[in-house]
Structure formats: structure tokens, C-alpha cells
C-alpha positions as CSV (number, residue, x, y, z in Angstrom):
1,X,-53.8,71.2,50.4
2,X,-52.1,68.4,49.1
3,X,-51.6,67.4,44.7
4,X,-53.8,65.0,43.2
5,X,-52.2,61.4,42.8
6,X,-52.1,62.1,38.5
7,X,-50.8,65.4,39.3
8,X,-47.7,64.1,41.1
9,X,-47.3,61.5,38.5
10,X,-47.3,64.1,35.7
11,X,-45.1,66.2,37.6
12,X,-42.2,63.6,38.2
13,X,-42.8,62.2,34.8
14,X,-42.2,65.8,32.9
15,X,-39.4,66.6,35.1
16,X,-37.4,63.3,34.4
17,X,-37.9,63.6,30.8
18,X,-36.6,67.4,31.4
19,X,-33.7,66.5,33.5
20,X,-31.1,66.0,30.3
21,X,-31.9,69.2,29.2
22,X,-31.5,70.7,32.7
23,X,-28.0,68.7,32.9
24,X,-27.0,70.6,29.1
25,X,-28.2,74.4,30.9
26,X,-26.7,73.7,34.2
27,X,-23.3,72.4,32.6
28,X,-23.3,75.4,30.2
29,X,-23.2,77.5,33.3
30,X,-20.7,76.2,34.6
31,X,-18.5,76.4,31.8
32,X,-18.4,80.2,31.8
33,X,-19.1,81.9,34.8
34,X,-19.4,85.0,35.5
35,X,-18.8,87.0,39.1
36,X,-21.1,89.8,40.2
37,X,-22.7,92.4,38.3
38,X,-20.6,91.0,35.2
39,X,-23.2,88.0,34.4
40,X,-23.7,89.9,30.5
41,X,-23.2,86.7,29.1
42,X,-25.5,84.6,32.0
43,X,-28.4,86.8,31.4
44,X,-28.5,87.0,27.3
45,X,-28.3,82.9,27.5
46,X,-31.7,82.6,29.9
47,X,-32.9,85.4,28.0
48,X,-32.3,83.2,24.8
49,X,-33.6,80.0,26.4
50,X,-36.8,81.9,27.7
51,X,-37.7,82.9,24.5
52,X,-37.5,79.6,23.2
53,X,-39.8,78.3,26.2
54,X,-42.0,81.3,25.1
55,X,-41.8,82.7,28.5
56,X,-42.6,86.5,29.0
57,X,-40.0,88.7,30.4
58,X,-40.6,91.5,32.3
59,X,-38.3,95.0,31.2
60,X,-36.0,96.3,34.2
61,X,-33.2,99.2,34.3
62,X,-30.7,96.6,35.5
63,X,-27.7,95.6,33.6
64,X,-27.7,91.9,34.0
65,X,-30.6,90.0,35.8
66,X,-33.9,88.8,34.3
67,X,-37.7,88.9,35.5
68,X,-40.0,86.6,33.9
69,X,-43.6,85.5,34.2
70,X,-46.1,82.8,33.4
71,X,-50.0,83.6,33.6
72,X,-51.9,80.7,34.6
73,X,-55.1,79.4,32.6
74,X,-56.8,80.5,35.9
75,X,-57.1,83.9,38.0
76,X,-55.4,83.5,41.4
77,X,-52.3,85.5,42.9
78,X,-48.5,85.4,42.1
79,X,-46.0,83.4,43.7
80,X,-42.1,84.6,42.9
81,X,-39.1,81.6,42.7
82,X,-35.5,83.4,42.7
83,X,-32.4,81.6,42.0
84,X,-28.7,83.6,42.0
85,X,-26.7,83.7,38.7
86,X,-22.9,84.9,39.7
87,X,-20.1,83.1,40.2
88,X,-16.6,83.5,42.4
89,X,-13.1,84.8,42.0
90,X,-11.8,81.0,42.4
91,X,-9.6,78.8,39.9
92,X,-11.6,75.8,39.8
93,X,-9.1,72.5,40.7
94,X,-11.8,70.0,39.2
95,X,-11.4,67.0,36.7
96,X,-14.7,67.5,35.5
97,X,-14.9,67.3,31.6
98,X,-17.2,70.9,31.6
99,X,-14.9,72.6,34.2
100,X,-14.7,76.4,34.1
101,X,-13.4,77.9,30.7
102,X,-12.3,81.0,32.5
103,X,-9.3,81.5,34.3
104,X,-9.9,82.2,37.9
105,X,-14.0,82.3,37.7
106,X,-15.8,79.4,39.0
107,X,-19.5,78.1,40.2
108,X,-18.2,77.1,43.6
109,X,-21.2,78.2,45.4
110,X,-23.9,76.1,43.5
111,X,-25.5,79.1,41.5
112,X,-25.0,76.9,38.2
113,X,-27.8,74.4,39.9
114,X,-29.6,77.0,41.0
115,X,-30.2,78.2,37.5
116,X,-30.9,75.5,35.9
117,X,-33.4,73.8,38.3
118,X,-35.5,77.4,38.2
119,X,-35.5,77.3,34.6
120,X,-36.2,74.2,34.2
121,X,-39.3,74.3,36.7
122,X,-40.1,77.6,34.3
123,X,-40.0,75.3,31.2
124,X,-42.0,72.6,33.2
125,X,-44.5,75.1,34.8
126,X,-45.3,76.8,31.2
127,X,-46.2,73.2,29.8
128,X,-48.9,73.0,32.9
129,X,-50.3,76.2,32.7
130,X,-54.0,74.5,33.4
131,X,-52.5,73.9,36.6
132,X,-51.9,77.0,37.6
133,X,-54.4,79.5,39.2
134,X,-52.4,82.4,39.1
135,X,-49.1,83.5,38.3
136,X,-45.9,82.8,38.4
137,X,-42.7,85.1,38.5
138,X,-39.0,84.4,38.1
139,X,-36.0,86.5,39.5
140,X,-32.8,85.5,37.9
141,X,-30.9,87.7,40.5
142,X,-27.0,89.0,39.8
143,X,-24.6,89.4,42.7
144,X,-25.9,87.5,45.2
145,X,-21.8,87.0,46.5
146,X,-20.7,90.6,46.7
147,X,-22.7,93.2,48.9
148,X,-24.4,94.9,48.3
149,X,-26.1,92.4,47.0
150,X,-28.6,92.1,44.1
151,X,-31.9,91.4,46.0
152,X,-32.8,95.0,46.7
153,X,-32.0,96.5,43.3
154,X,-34.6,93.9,41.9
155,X,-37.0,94.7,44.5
156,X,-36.7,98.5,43.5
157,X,-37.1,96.8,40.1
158,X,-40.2,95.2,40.8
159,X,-39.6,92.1,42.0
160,X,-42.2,91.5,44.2
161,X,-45.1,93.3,42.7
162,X,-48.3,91.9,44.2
163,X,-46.4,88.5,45.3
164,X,-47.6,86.2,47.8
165,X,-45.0,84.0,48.8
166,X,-41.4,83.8,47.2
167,X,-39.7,80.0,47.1
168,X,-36.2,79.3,46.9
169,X,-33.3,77.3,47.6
170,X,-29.5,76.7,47.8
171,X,-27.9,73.7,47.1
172,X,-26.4,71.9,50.3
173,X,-22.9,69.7,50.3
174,X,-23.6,68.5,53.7
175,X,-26.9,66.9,52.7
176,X,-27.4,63.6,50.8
177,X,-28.9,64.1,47.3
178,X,-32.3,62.8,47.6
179,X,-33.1,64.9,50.3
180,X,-34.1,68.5,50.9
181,X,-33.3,71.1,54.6
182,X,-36.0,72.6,56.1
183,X,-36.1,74.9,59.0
184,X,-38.4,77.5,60.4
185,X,-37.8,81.3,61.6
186,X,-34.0,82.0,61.8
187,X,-31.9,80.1,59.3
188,X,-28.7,82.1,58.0
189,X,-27.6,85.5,59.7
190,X,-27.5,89.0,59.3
191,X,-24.7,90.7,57.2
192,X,-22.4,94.3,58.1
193,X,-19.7,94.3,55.8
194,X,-18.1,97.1,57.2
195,X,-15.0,99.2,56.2
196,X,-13.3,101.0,59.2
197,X,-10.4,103.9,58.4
198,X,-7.9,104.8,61.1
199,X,-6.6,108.4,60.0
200,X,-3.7,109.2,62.6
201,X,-0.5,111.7,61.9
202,X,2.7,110.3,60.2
203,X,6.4,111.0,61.1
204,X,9.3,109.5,62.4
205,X,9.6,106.4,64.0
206,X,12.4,108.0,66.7
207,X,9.6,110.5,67.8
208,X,6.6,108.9,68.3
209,X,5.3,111.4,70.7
210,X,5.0,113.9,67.7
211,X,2.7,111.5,65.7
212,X,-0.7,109.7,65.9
213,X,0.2,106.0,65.1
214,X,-2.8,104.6,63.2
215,X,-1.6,101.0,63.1
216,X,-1.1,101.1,67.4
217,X,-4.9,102.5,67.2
218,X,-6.3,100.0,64.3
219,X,-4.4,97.7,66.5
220,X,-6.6,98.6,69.7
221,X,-9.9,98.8,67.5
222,X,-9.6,95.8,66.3
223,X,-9.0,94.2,70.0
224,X,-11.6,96.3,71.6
225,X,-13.8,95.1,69.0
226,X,-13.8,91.8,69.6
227,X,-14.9,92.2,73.2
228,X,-18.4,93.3,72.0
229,X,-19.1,89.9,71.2
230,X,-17.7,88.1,74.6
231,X,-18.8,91.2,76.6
232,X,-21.5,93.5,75.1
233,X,-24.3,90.4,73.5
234,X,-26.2,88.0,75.4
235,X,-23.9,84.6,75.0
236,X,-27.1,82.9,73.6
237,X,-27.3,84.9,70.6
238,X,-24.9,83.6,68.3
239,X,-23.0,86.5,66.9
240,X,-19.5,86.6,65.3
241,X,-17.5,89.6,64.0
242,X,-14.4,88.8,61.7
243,X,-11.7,91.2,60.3
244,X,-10.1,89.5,56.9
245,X,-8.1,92.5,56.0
246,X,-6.3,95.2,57.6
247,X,-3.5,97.5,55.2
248,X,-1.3,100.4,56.1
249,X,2.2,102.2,55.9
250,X,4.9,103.0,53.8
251,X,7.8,102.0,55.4
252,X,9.8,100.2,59.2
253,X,11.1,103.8,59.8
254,X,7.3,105.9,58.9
255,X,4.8,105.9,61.5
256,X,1.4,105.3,59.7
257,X,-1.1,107.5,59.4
258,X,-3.9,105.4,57.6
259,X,-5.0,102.1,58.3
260,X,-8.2,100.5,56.4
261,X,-9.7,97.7,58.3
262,X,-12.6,95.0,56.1
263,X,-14.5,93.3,58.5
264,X,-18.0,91.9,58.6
265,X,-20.2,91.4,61.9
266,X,-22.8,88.4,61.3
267,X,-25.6,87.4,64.3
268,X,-29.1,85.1,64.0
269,X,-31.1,87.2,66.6
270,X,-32.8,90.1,64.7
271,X,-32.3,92.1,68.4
272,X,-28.2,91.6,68.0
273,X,-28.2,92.1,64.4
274,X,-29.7,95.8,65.3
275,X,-27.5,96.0,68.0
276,X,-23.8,95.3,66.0
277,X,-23.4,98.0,63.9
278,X,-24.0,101.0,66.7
279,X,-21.5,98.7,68.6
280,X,-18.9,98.7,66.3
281,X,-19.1,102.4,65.4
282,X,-19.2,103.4,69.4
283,X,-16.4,100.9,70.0
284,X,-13.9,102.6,67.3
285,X,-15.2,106.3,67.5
286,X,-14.0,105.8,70.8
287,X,-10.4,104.0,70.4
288,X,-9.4,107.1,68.1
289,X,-10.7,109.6,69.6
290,X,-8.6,108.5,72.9
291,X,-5.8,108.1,70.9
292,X,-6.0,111.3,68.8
293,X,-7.0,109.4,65.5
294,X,-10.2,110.0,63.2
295,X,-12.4,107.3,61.9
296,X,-14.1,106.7,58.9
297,X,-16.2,103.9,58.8
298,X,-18.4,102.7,55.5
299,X,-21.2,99.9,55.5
300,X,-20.6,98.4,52.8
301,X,-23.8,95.4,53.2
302,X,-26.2,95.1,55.8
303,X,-28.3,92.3,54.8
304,X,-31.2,90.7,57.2
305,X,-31.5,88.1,59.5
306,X,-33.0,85.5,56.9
307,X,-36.3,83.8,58.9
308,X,-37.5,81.7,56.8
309,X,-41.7,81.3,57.2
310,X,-43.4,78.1,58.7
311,X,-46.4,78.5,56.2
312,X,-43.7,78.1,53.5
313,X,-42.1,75.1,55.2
314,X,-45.3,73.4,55.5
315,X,-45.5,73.4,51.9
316,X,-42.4,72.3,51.0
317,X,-42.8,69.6,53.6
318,X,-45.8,68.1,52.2
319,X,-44.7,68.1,48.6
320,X,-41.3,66.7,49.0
321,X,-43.0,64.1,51.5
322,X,-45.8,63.5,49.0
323,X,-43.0,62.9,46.0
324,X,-40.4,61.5,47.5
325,X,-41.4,60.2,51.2
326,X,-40.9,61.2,54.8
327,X,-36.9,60.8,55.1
328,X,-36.3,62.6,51.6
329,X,-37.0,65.5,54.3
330,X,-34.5,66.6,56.9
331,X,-33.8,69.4,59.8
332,X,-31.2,72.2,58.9
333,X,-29.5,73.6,61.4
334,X,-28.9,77.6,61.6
335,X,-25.7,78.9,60.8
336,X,-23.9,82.2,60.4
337,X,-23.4,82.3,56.4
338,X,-25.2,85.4,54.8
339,X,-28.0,85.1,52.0
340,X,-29.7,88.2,50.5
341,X,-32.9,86.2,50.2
342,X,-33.7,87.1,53.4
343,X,-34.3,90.8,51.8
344,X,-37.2,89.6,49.4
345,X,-37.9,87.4,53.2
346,X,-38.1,91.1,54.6
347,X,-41.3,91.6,52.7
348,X,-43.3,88.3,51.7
349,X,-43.8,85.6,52.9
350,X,-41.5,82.5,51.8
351,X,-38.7,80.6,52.5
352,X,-35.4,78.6,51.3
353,X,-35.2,74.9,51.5
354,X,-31.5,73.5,51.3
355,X,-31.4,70.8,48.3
356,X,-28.7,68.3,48.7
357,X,-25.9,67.7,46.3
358,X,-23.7,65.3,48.7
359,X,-23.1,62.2,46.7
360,X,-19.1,60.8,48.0
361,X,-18.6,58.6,45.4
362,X,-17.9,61.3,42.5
363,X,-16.3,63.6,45.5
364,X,-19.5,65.7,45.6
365,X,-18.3,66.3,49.1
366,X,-16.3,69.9,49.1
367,X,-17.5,72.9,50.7
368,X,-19.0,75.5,49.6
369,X,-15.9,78.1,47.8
370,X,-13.8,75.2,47.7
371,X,-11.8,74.8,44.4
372,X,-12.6,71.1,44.4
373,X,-17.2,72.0,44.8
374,X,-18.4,69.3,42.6
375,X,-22.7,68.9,43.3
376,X,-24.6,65.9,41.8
377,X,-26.6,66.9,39.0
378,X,-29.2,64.1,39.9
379,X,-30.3,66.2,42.9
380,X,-31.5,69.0,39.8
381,X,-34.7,66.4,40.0
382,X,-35.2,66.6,43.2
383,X,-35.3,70.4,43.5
384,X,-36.9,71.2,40.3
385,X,-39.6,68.4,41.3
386,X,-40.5,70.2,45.2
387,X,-39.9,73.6,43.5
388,X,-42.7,72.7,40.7
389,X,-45.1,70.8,43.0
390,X,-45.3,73.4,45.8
391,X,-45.7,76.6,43.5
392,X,-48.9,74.8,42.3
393,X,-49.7,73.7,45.6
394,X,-49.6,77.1,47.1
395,X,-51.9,78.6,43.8
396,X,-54.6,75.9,43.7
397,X,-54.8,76.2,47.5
398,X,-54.8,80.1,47.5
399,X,-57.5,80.8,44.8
């Protein structure tokens, strides 16, 4: 269904006069962020600003991360809206006059927009409760950057508790502000963070043949490895396996016997992303078995394929086209960059639109984990407006 006419006047009217209050939230954040599973400070200032809204929050055995709730004037069922709330390891190299406060910490991903434009379409949606036929629930999620990730533990919290749909969104560098991405079925990849350990036999470099060398073997792991994408999955599938750290020995004259190898394996075809992982383990059982090595291997993450729901879509499409016009919407494309949305994805219905931040003429222009990520605050109205509009869409349309 689509808003009355004085509905989308009221909505764009309340979230304009919002937006400077939004701007104060979203700069706070930014100011002292906070990576993952450390966001103490994060959570007791939405907690705070909750309270002042007079927003119900829901009690979870998490250390950081909030749930919150708003009951409509009228019976209906509940629709969830998640935003992230850590930050990265990164010194920010910014001229911004609210740049990070904290020495190597910094909102380079776009969590600090995140934030603010959910709680401000909490403060906006608790003003309008006679709009809502239902309810609506709020996950304030910690470590969304470091598996394994902070979308299961608040499932297991009770996330999503008789929930319908789930919205959310992630701010976009590549898009103009102004508009939002949309794109239906699979959007970002699947995730195996992966830790493999190559246990061989030290000794001396002069008699090889009385050792097992477990840098030769990580060596041939990590090359054998690599054929599994160019050999082993169907070339249409887009699949990519990466190894960003590899550590062992003591010494030039010490033949190694442990070698730890980080890599992650990432694929947009739920039939590969099955498929990696018993690849990977076959692939280096194998290697050090020939060679007289044992392997270890840890998951560290294995996060979904995140498909993203047409019925979703179709609302988002409709309310950003009913505020803001046909071009204000645009066509993602897929890409290989991991989300744990796609876990809550794994359950309800829902998707994540892309809200664009690209504005070049204050250099909001970097990419994401850049030093230099600046986003537009102006595009805190667009978000917060679609986010607002389409969670009452969805409830007046439902009940």
C-alpha cells in the first residue's frame, strides 16, 4: 500500500526538524568510537538518549548492545530495524572539526550514520505512535566488523521474537546522497574466516631430510588453495578466497615447524558458499598429510550469503519513490564484502538498502576503511525518512 499524501508531509516535516539533533548524535559518535564488543560507552549513551525519548528497552545478557521497542496505538505485528554500533582499528587522517578523540579508533565504515539515523527514526516513530499498527523493535548490534559477528548473539538474545520483516541499511560512498541502492536476492557474500595451522618437525637447516618443513607445506597449501577457485567452482559463481596473514619460524638456520595461515573464503552463490569450506579443509588435510605435516584448522566466522527479499525491496521502492521521486532510487550491484545482516536475513524476511553518502565537494568520496571516510550528514534525511515511511507502510499494510 502506499502513505497518505499528509502522512508523507508529516513524515518529512518531523524528520527535517529532527535532523540537527541527528547531526549532534551522529557527531557524538564519531567522536569516540569504539571497536567490537568494547562499545561500553556506545551503548550507555543510546541507552541514555532512549530514555529520554521514553523508549522501552528490552533486558539482554549481552555486554554492550541494546534492544528497544515501541507499541503502536494499534494491534498489528512487529517489524525489527538494526543498525551496527562498532568502530575500526584505524587512525582517522580527517580535518573534520568532530574527528575521532581516540587514538587509532575511528567510524570508517559509516556505523556512526547508522546510529543515528535508527535513533532518530526511534525518536520520530514514538512521536507517531497513532501511526503504527503494531510494533516496532530496535537492535543496536555490537561487532558487526569482527567475526564472529554480533548478529547471532542477539538473535539468541531475542532479537527476532515474533518479527515480520527486519529493515536496514549501510551507508554507500559510491552513491550520490539523495539516493538510496536497492537490489533483490544476492547482494553481499558469504563469510569463512578461517585459521589454518601447519604443524611440521623442526631441525636443522643442513638436514632437511630429518624434518617436516611447515613453511614448504603452508607454502603448497596456500598455492593449492587457490586452485579451488580457478578449478573446483563453476566460473559463474563469483567466489574469492584471500590469505592476509601467514607467520612462522625462529630463525634462517631453523627449519619451522608451525606455520598459522588467516585467510577468509567469500562467494554470492549459497551452493559455493556450502561448498568452500569442505574445500578448503580437503585441499590442506591433504598437502600435509603428503608432506608429513598436521593441520589444524579453526573457523573463526561463517556468515551467510546476504539475499536480500523482493517484498522488502518493493517497499523501500515505493516509499523512497513516493518521498523523494523515481531517480532518488538506483540499482546496486552485488559484491563480495561480508554483512552479518544476512544472519537475521537467514530467518525473516527483510532487506538492506544502500543510503548514499557521496557528496565530492566536502571529499565525501573515500572508501569504506579509508583513513580519509568522510559521509554527508545530509543523507541522515534521506535514510531516516525511507527508514520511517516504510516501517509504517509495512504495519498499516499488514494489520
Amino acid at each position: 500500500m502506499s502513505l497518505r499524501p499528509d502522512l508523507k508531509a508529516d513524515i518529512l516535516t518531523r524528520v527535517k526538524k529532527g535532523l540537527p539533533r541527528q547531526i549532534d548524535w551522529r557527531r557524538r559518535f564519531h567522536m569516540y568510537p569504539e571497536l567490537s564488543d568494547e562499545e561500553y560507552e556506545t551503548t550507555a549513551f543510546i541507552k541514555t538518549q532512549l530514555s529520554k525519548l521514553r523508549i522501552k528497552t528490552l533486558p539482554i545478557k549481552m555486554r554492550t548492545g541494546i534492544l528497544a521497542e515501541i507499541q503502536g496505538d494499534s494491534p498489528g505485528p512487529t517489524v525489527a530495524v538494526r543498525t551496527d554500533i562498532d568502530a575500526l582499528p584505524i587512525q582517522e587522517r580527517t580535518s573534520l572539526p568532530f574527528k575521532s578523540k581516540i587514538p587509532g579508533r575511528m567510524h570508517a565504515c559509516g556505523h556512526d550514520m547508522h546510529m543515528a539515523t535508527i535513533l532518530g527514526t526511534a525518536a520520530l516513530l514514538n512521536e507517531m505512535k497513532n501511526e503504527i499498527h503494531g510494533k516496532v523493535r530496535f537492535i543496536f548490534q555490537p561487532s558487526e566488523e569482527v567475526p564472529p559477528g554480533g548478529a547471532r548473539p542477539m538473535i539468541k538474545a531475542g532479537a527476532l521474537k515474533n518479527v515480520s520483516m527486519i529493515f536496514g541499511l549501510h551507508v554507500d560512498p559510491r552513491l550520490a546522497t539523495g539516493k538510496i541502492g536497492l537490489r533483490d536476492g544476492p547482494t553481499m557474500a558469504s563469510v569463512t574466516d578461517f585459521d589454518l595451522i601447519v604443524n611440521g618437525k623442526s631441525g636443522h637447516a643442513a638436514r632437511p631430510h630429518l624434518t617436516v618443513d611447515a613453511i614448504a607445506t603452508a607454502a603448497e597449501v596456500i598455492e593449492s588453495i587457490q586452485k579451488i577457485v580457478s578449478r573446483e567452482i563453476d566460473p559463474i559463481q563469483p567466489v574469492a578466497i584471500t590469505f592476509g596473514k601467514i607467520n612462522g619460524g625462529v630463525a634462517r638456520n631453523v627449519i619451522c615447524d608451525r606455520v598459522e595461515i588467516t585467510g577468509t573464503a567469500r562467494a554470492l552463490a549459497p551452493q559455493a558458499a556450502r561448498l568452500l569450506p569442505k574445500l578448503i579443509r580437503r585441499t590442506a588435510d591433504s598437502v600435509c598429510r603428503a608432506r608429513g605435516a598436521k593441520l589444524e584448522i579453526k573457523v573463526i566466522a561463517d556468515y551467510p550469503v546476504l539475499v536480500n527479499h523482493p517484498d522488502a525491496n518493493q517497499i523501500y521502492r515505493q516509499n523512497a519513490e513516493m518521498l523523494f521521486g523515481k531517480r532518488s532510487v538506483a540499482e546496486t550491484s552485488p559484491g563480495l564484502g561480508g554483512e552479518d545482516f544476512a544472519c537475521y536475513l537467514e530467518k525473516v524476511k527483510g532487506a538492506m538498502f544502500r543510503l548514499g553518502i557521496m557528496n565530492k565537494k566536502i571529499k565525501a568520496d573515500k572508501p569504506w576503511h579509508s583513513p580519509e571516510f568522510i559521509a554527508d550528514e545530509e543523507a541522515l534525511y534521506y535514510g531516516t525518512s525511507v527508514i520511517v515511511a516504510s516501517v509504517i507502510d509495512f504495519l498499516q499494510g499488514r494489520s
